[in-house]
RODO-2510 file (C-alpha; in nm, 4 decimals, decimal comma):
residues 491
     n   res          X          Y          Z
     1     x    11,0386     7,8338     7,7654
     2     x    10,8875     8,1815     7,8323
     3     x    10,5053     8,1404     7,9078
     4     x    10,2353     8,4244     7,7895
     5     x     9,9912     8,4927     8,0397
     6     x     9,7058     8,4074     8,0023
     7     x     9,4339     8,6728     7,9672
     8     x     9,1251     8,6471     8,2345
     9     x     8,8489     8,8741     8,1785
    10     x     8,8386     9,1327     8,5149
    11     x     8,5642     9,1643     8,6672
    12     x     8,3609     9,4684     8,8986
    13     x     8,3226     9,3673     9,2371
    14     x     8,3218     9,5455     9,5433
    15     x     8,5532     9,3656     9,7641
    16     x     8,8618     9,5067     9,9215
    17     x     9,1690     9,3003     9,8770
    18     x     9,5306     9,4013     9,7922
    19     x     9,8506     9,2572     9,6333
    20     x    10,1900     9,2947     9,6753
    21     x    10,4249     9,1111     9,4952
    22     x    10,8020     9,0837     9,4850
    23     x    11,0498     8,8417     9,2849
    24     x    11,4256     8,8203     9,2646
    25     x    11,3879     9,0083     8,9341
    26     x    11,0884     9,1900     8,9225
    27     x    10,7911     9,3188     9,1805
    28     x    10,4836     9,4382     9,1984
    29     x    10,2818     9,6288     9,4026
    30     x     9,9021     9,5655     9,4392
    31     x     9,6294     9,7468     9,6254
    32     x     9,2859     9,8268     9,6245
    33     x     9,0524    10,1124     9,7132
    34     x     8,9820    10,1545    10,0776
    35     x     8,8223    10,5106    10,1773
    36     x     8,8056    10,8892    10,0488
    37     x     8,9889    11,1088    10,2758
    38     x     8,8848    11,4976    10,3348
    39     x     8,9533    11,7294    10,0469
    40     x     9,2152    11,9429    10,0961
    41     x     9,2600    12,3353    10,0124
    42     x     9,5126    12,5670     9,8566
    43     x     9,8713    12,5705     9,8134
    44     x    10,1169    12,5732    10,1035
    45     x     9,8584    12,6044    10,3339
    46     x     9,7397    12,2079    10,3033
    47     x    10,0710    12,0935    10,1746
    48     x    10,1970    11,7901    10,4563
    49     x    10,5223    11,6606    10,5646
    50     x    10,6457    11,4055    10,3581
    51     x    10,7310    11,0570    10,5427
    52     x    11,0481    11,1353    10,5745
    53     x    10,9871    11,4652    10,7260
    54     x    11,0074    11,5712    11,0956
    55     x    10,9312    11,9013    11,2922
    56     x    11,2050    12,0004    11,5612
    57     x    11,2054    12,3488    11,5959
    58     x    10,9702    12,6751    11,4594
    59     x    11,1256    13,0055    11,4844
    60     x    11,0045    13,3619    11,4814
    61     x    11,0983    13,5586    11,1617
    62     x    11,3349    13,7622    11,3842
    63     x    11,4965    13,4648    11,5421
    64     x    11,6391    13,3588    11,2052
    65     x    11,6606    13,7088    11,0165
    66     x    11,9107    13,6014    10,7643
    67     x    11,7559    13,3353    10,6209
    68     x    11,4569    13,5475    10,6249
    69     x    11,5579    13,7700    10,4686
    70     x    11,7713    13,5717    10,2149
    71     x    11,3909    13,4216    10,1485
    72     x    11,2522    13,7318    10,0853
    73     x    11,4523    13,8585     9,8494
    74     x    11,4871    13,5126     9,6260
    75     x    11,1251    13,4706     9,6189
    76     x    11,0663    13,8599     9,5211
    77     x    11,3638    13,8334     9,2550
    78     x    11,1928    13,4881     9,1041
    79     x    10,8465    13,6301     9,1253
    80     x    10,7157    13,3541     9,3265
    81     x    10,5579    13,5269     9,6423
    82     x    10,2318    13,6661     9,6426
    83     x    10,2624    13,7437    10,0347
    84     x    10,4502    13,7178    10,3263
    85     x    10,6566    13,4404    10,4617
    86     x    10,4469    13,2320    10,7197
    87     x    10,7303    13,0507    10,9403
    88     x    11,0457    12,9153    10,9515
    89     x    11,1350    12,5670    11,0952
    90     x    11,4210    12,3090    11,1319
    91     x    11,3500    12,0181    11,0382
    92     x    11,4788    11,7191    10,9633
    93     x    11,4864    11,4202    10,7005
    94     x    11,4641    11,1328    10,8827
    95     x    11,6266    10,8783    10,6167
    96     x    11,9366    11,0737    10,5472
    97     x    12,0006    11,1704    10,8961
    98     x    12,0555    11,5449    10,7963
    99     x    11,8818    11,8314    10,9428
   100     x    11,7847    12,1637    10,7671
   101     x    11,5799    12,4747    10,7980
   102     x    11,1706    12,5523    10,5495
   103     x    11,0851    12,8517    10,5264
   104     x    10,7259    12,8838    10,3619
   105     x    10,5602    13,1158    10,2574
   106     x    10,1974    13,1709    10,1127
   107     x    10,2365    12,9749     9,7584
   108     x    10,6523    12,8493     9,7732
   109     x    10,8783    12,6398     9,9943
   110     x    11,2576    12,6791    10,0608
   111     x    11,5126    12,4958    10,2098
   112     x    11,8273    12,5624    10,2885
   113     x    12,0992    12,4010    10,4872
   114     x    12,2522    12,4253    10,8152
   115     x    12,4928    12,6765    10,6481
   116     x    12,2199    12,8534    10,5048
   117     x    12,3177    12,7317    10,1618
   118     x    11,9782    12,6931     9,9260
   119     x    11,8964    12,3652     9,8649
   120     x    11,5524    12,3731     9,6628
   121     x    11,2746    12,5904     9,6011
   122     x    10,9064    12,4398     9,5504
   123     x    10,6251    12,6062     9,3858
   124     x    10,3109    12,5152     9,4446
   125     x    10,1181    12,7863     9,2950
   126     x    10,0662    12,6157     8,9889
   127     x     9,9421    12,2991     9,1810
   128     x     9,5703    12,1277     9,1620
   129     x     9,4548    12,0541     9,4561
   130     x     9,0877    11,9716     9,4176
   131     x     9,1906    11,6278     9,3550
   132     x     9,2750    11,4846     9,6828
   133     x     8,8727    11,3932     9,7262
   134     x     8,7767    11,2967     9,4016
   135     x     8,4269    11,2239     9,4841
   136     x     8,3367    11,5464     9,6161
   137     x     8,5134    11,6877     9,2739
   138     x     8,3183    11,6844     8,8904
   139     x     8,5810    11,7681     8,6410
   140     x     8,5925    11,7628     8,2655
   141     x     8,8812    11,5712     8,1205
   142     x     8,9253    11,8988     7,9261
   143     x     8,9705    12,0778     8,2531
   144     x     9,2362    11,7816     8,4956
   145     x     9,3527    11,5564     8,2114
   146     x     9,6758    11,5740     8,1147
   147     x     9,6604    11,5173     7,7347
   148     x     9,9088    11,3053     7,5169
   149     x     9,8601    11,6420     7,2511
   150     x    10,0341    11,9354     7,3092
   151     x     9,8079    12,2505     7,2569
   152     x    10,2032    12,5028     7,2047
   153     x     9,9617    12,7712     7,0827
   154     x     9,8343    12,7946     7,4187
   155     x    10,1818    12,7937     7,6065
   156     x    10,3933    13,0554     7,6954
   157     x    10,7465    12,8518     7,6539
   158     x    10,7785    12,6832     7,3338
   159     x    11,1164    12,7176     7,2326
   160     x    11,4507    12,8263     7,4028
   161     x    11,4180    13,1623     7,2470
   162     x    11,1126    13,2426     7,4989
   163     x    11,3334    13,1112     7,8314
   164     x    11,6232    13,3856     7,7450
   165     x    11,4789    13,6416     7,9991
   166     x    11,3986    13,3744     8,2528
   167     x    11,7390    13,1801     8,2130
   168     x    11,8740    13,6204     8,3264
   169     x    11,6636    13,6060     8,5960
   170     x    11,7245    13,2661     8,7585
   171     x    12,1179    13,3314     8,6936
   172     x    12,1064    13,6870     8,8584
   173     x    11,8700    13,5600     9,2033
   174     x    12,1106    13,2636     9,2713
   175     x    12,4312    13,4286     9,1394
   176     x    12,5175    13,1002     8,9482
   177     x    12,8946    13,1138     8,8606
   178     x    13,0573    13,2434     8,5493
   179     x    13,1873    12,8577     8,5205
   180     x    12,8431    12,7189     8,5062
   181     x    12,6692    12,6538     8,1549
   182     x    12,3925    12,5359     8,1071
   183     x    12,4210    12,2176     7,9710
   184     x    12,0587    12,1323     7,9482
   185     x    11,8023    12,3682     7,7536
   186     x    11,5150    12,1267     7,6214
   187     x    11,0977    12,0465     7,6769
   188     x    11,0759    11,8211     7,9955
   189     x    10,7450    11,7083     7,8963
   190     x    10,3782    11,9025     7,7115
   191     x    10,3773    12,1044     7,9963
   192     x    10,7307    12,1384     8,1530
   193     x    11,0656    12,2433     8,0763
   194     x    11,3726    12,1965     8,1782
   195     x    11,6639    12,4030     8,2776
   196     x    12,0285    12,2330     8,3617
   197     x    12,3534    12,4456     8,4364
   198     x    12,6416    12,2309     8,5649
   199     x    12,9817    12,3886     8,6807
   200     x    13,2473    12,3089     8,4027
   201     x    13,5661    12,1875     8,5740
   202     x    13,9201    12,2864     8,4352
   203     x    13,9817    11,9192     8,3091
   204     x    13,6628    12,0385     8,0529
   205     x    13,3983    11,7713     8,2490
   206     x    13,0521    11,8606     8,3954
   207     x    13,0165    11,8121     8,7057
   208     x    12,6572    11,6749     8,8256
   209     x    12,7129    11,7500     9,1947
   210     x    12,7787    12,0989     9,1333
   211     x    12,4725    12,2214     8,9781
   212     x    12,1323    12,4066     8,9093
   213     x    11,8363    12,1945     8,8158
   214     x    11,5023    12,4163     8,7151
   215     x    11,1603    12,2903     8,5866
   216     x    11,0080    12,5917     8,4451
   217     x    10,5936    12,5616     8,3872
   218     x    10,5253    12,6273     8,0475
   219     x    10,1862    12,7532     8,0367
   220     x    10,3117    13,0388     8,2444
   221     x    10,7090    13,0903     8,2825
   222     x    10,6825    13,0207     8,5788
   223     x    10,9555    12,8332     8,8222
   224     x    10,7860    12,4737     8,9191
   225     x    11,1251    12,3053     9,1261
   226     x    11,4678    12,4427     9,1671
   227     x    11,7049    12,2231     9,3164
   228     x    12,0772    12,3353     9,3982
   229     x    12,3911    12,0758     9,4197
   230     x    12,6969    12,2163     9,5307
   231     x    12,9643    11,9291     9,6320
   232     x    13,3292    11,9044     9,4732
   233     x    13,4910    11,6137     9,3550
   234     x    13,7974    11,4742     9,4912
   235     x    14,0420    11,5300     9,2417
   236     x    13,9968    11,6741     8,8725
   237     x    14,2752    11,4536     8,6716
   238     x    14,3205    11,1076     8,6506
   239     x    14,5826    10,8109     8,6931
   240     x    14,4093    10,5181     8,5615
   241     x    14,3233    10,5652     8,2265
   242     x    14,0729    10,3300     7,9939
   243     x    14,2400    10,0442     7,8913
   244     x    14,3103     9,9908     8,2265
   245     x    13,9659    10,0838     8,3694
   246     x    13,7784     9,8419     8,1230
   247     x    13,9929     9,5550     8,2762
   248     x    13,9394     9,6605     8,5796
   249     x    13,5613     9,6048     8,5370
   250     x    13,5632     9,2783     8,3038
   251     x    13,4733     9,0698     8,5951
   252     x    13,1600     9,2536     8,6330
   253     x    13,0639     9,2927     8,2589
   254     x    13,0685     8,9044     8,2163
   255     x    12,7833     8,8895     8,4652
   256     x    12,5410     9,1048     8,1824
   257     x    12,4072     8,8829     7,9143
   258     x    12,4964     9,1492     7,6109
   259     x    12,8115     9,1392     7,4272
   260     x    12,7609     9,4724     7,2552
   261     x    12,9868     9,7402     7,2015
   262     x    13,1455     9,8770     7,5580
   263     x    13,1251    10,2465     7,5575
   264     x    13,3417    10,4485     7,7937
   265     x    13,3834    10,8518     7,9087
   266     x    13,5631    10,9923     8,2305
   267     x    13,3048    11,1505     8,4013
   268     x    13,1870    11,2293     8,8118
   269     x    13,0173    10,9986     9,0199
   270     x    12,9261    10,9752     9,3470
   271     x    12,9790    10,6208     9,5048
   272     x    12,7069    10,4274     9,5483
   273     x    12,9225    10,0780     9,6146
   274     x    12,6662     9,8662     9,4194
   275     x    12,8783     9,6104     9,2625
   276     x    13,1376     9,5276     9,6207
   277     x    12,8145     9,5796     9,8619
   278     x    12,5535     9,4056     9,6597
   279     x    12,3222     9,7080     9,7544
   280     x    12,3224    10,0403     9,7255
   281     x    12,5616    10,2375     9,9802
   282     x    12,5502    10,6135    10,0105
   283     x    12,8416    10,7828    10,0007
   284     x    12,9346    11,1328    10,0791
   285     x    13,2312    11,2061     9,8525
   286     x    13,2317    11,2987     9,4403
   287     x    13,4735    11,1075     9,2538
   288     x    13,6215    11,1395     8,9501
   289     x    13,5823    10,8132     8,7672
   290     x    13,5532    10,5859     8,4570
   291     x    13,2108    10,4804     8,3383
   292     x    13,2221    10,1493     8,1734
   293     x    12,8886    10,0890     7,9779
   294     x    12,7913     9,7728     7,7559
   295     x    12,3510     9,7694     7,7062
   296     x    12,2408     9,6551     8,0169
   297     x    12,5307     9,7448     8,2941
   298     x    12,7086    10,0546     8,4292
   299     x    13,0243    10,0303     8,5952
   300     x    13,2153    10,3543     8,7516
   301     x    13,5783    10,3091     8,8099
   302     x    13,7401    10,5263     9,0311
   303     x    14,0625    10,7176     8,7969
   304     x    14,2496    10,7437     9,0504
   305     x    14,2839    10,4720     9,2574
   306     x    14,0726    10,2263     9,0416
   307     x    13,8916    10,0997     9,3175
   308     x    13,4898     9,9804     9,1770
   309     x    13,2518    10,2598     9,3261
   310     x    12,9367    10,0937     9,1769
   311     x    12,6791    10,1295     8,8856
   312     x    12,4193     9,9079     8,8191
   313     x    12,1906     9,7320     8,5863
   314     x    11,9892     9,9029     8,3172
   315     x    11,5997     9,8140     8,2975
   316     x    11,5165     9,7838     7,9522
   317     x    11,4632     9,4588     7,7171
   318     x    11,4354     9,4165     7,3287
   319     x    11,0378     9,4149     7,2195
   320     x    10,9442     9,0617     7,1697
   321     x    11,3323     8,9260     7,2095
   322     x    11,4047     8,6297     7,4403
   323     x    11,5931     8,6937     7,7550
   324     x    11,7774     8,5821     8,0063
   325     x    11,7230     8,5773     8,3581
   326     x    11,8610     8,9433     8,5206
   327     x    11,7252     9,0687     8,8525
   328     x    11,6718     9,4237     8,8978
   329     x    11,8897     9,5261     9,2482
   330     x    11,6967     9,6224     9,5425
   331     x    11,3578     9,6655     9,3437
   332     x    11,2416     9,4841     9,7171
   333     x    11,3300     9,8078     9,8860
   334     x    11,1585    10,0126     9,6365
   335     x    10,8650     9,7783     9,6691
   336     x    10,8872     9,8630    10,0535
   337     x    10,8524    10,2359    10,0178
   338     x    10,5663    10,1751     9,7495
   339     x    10,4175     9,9730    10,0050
   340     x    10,4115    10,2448    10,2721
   341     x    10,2939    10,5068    10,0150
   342     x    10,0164    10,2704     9,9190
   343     x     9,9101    10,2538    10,2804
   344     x     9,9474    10,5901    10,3481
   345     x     9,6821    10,6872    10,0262
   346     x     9,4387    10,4526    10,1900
   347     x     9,4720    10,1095    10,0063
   348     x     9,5452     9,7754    10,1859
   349     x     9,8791     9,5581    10,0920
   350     x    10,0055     9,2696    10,2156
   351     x    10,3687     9,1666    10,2811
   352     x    10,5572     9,0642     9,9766
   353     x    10,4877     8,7162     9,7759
   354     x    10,8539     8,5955     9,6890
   355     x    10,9305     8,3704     9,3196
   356     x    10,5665     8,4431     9,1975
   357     x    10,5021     8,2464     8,8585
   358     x    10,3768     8,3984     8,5582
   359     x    10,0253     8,2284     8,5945
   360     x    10,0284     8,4308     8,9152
   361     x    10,0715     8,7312     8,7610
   362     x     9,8484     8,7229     8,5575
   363     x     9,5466     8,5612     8,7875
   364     x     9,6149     8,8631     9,0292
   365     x     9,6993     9,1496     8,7222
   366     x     9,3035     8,9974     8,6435
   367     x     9,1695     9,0391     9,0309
   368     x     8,8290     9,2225     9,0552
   369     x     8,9692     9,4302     9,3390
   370     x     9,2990     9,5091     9,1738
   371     x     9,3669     9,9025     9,1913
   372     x     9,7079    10,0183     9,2088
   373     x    10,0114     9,8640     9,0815
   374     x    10,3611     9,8907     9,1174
   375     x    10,6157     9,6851     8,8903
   376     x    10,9556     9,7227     8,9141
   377     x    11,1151     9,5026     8,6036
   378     x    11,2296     9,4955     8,2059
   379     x    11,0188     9,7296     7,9650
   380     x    10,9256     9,8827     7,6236
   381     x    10,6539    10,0596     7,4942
   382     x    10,4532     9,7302     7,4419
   383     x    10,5885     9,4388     7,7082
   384     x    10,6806     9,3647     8,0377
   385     x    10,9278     9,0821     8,1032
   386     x    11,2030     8,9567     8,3844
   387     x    11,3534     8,8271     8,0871
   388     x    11,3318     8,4342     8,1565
   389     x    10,9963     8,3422     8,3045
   390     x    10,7610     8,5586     8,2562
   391     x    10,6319     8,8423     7,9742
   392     x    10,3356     9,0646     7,9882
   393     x    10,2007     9,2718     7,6627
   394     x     9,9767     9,5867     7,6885
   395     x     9,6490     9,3584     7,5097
   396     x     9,7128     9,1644     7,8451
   397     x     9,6008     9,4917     8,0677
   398     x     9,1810     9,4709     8,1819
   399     x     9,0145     9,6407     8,4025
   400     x     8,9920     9,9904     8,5536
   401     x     9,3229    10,0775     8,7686
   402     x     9,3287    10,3922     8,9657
   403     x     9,7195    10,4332     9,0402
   404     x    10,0177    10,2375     8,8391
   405     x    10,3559    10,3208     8,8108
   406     x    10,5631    10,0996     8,5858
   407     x    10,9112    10,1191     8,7225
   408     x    11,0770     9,9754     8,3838
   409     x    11,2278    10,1668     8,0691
   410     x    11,0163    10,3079     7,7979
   411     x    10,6806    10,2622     7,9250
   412     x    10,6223    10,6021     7,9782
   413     x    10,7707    10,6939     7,6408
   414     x    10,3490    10,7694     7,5188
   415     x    10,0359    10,6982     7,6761
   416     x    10,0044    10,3313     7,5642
   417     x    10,0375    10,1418     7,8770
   418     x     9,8462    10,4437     8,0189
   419     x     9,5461    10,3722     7,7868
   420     x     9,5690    10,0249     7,8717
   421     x     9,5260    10,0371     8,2353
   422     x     9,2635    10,2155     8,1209
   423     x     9,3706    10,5635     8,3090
   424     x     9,4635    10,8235     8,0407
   425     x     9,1548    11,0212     7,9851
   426     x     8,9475    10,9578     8,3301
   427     x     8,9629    11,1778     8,6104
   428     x     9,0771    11,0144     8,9583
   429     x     9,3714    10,7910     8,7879
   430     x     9,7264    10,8686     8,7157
   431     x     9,9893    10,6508     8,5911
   432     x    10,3937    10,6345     8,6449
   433     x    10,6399    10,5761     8,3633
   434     x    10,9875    10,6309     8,2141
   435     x    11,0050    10,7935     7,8859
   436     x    11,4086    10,6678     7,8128
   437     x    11,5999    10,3723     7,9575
   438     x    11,6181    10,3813     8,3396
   439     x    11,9390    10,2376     8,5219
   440     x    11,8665    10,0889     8,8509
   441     x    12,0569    10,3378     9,0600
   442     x    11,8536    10,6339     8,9320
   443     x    11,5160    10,4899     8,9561
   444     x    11,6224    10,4151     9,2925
   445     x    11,7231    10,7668     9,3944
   446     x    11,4185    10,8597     9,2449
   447     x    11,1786    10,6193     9,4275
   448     x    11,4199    10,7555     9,7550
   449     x    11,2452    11,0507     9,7166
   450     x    10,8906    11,0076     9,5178
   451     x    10,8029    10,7626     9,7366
   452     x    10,7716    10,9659    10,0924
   453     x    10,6346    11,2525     9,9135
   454     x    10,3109    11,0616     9,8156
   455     x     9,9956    11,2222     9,9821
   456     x    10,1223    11,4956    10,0555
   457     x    10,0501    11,6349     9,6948
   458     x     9,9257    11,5818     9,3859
   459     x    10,1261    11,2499     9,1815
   460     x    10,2360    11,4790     8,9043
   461     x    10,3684    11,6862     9,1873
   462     x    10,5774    11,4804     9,3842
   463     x    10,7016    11,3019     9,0414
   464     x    10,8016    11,6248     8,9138
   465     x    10,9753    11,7158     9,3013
   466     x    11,1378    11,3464     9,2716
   467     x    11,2876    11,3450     8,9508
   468     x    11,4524    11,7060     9,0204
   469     x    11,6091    11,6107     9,3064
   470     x    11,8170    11,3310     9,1567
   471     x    12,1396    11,5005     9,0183
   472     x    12,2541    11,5140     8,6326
   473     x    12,0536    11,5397     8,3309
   474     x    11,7871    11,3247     8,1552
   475     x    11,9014    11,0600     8,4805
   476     x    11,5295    11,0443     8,5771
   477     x    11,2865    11,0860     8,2499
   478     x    10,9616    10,9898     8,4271
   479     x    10,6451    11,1071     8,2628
   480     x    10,3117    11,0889     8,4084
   481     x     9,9436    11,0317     8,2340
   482     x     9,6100    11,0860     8,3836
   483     x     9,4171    11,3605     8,5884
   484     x     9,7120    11,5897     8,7585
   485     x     9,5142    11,6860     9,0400
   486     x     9,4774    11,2972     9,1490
   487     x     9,6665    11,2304     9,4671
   488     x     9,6866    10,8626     9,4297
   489     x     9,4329    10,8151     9,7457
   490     x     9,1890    10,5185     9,7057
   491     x     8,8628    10,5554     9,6408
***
């Protein structure tokens, strides 16, 4: 019998102690505040390496001229550079294994591949960064508060008829292909937007993998993240076809609890080997394949071979349903990398707690040195559950929390578990959620690359930089609540 947790009244202390839990279908992520670090400047200039990031080489300008130049001119055709371009290095992402070349300059950052190829822009003009020591800051909600209501009055983009000239310009400085459309035209958020053109194969598919992915600010026009895909799948036209496909994945289906509707579509997917690896295996080949969906699993069949090439589970429940028990995959890696990006902002964590019970939960959820969270489980607007032992409603949130991201479907939808945690509407607090159902393979991509961003710019930032960088559209709907110059550090 599923057991409510018990509500304890948090109290203010000032002792430093930190949590971090993780279960076989569900984790969290406590931490409290440790120290203030040193305030930071102005774009580019104070803008660190991510985790993941290494330094091998810095060139001259002249040393690499054509990818200086092939800088200058994107950043004078977007309107993004105010100067000149500061340096050029190779560098290198450490958990991919791939090197590639940054060029920054006074307000943007480009990289491009070993080929030269563009990979993603980053603008950080538009960027806050008086929050990174919030004591020596005094801000107005009015003036670093993100707020639930949109002011469109004051905004320069509020409707697709104000992105026409914009949508010309990005499609002249990248020379996007005739064969792209844009697919995806809509509001990414009150203060975003969101651009998607995909290439349109001749079998009449999108193709993810070949793509342009643009957040456009909407106060301003301006370009906040571009990220460019360009990879080709295998083949464009299929010998397995459905009925054969669903079969192919029954096996797998029976392990979800639902017995809705399944739902199926050819589409292209890149392997990630989830349901024959029991993890998630990278791949470097596009395939085209089968995507067998019931309510809670994803299953991508490859068309032509029908070989399994993953999927995974989706993280959402049914307010106030029961449930049965369903893990969410690899939510301990994700927990790992929260971890290190809780360290890195200053808080202390401990090593994970395994099979936690509900009780336990909730005694720590109550701690008087409880700070940042990270939960990585079943969601809704109002509850929290790993659908068999343990369920936690918004009335069960106390206390003041500085940084929580709730890695579960639909609590980022509005600002209610924001409110609760008490975060939406103080300065020095900002809080993580999804605003649509989540499967497990995107938030993980996504947490691939939030995660190692985190201090070296603002939360919003890197959320916004994170959920770009994941291929297709609407895959990562993450929304964030509180004051967007907060970095996340403890305080």
């Amino acid at each position: 019998m599923t057991k409510k947790i018990k509500r304890i009244p948090k109290l203010f202390l000032t002792l430093i102690l930190s949590l971090f839990i993780v279960s076989t279908s569900h984790n969290l992520v406590f931490a409290q505040k440790q120290e203030s670090l040193k305030d930071i400047k102005n774009p580019t200039d104070n803008v660190t390496l991510s985790e993941s990031e290494k330094v091998l080489k810095i060139y001259n300008n002249y040393e690499l001229n054509d990818i200086y130049e092939k800088s200058k001119v994107l950043l004078e055709s977007l309107n993004l550079s105010k100067n000149k371009l500061d340096k050029i290095e190779l560098m290198k992402d450490i958990n991919k294994n791939k090197e590639f070349y940054r060029v920054t300059s006074d307000t943007s950052i480009i990289d491009f591949d070993t080929n030269y190829e563009l990979l993603n822009i980053t603008n950080f003009s538009n960027t806050n960064f008086s929050g990174k020591d919030i004591k020596s800051t005094n801000y107005t909600n009015k003036e670093v508060i993100r707020n639930s209501i949109s002011l469109y009055k004051d905004k320069l983009i509020n409707s697709k008829s104000d992105l026409i000239n914009i949508t010309s310009k990005i499609t002249r400085a990248l020379n996007i292909p005739t064969d792209y459309e844009l697919i995806f035209n809509e509001p990414y958020d009150d203060d975003f937007w969101q651009l998607v053109w995909q290439k349109k194969l001749s079998n009449n598919l999108f193709n993810p993998y070949e793509s342009v992915k643009v957040i456009i600010n909407r106060e301003n026009g301006s370009i906040e993240s571009l990220y460019k895909f360009n990879e080709k799948p295998n083949v464009i036209n299929e010998s397995i076809f459905e009925e054969e496909a669903i079969k192919l994945s029954k096996e797998i289906l029976d392990r979800g609890n639902s017995k809705s509707e399944i739902k199926t579509k050819l589409t292209i997917f890149k392997p990630n080997y989830f349901w024959t690896n029991g993890k998630y295996t990278e791949s470097n080949d596009v395939r085209l394949s089968w995507l067998i969906k019931s309510s809670d699993i994803d299953i991508y069949i490859d068309a032509v071979t029908g070989e399994i090439l993953g999927g995974g589970y989706i993280q959402s429940n049914e307010e106030g349903a029961a449930f049965g028990a369903v893990n969410i995959q690899f939510a301990k890696y994700q927990c790992d990398l929260a971890t290190n990006g809780m360290r890195r902002l200053g808080y202390n964590t401990r090593d994970p707690i395994v099979n936690c019970s509900g009780n336990a939960i909730g005694n720590f959820l109550a701690g008087s040195s409880s700070y940042a969270l990270y939960i990585a489980c079943h969601g809704s607007p109002t509850q929290l559950s790993d659908r068999g032992n343990w369920y936690l409603n918004r009335s069960d949130i106390h206390g003041n929390w500085h940084f929580v991201f709730l890695d579960a479907c639909l609590t980022g939808v509005d600002n209610g578990w924001a409110s609760s945690f008490k975060i939406e509407g103080y300065s020095g607090r900002g809080f993580l959620g999804w605003a649509n159902e989540i499967e497990s393979y995107y938030s993980y991509l996504f947490s691939d690359n939030f995660w190692p961003k985190v201090g070296s710019m603002p939360l919003r930032k890197a959320a916004i930089e994170a959920a770009n960088a994941v291929p297709g559209a609407g895959t990562t709907p993450i929304r964030y609540y509180g004051d967007s110059a907060y970095y996340g550090w403890a305080w």
